[in-house]
N, C-alpha and C positions, 0 to 999 in steps of 0.2 A: 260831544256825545255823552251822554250820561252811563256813568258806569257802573254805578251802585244803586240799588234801591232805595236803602237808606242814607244817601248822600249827606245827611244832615248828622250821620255820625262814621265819615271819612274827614280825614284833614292830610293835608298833603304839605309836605317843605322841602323849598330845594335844599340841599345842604348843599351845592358846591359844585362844580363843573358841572356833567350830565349825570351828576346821584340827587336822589330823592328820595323823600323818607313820606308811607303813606301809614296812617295809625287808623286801623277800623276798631270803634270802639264796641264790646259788645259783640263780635262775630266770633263763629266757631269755625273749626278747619274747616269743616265742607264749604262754610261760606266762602272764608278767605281764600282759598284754593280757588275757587269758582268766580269771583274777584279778579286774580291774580291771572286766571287764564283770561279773562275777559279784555282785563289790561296789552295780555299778548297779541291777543287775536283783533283787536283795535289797533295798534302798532303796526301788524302787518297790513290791515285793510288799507290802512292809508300810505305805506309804503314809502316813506322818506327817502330819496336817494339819498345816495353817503357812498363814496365812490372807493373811500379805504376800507369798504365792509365785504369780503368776499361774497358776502351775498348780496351788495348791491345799492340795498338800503340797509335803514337802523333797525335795529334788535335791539331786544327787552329783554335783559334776564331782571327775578326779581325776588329777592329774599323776603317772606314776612315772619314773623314772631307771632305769637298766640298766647297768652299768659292766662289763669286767675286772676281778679282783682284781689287785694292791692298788690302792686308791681312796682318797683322804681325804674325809674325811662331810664336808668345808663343799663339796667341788665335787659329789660325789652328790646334798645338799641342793639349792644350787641349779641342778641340771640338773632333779631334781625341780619345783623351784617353777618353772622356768620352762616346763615341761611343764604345770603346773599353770595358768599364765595362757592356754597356745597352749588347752585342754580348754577353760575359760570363754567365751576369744574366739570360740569354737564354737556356744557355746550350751548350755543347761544337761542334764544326764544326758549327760556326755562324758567320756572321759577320751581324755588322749597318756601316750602312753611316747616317751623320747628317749632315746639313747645315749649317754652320759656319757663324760668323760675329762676329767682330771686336771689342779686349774688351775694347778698349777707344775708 
């Protein structure tokens, strides 16, 4: 299912067990936000069983970052990730966006 409009500037990588890292290039909050729910409410459509998830199937939480260009990707990353713990700390089928800058 397509999930962006502009799909030709999402890029998506797993980094590693069930984490992935999604970079819209170009989007403002409202986008990403709008994005990010899109991602959730696709997740639940399809419903994945997953038996150790109290609710049955899998969940989405999903941190994204938002920056000005130029940005260097380790402070993007972790504005991401830490967007990514504030979504969990919520509770599961959540995402945040935060607005990033530049760690030097």
């Amino acid at each position: 299912m397509p999930i962006g409009e502009n799909s030709h500037t999402i890029l998506s990588y797993r980094v590693g067990g069930d984490e992935f890292v999604t970079v819209l290039l170009d989007h403002r909050k409202e986008e990403t936000s709008a994005f990010c729910h899109r991602l959730i409410t696709h997740m639940k459509e399809i419903h994945i069983p997953h038996t150790k998830n109290p609710h049955g199937y899998a969940t989405l939480s999903v941190g994204a970052g938002i920056a000005p260009m130029p940005i260097d990707k380790e402070s993007l990353y972790e504005c991401a990730d830490k967007a990514l713990y504030v979504a969990k700390s919520k509770g599961r089928n959540r995402y945040e966006v935060l607005k990033c800058t530049p760690s030097h």
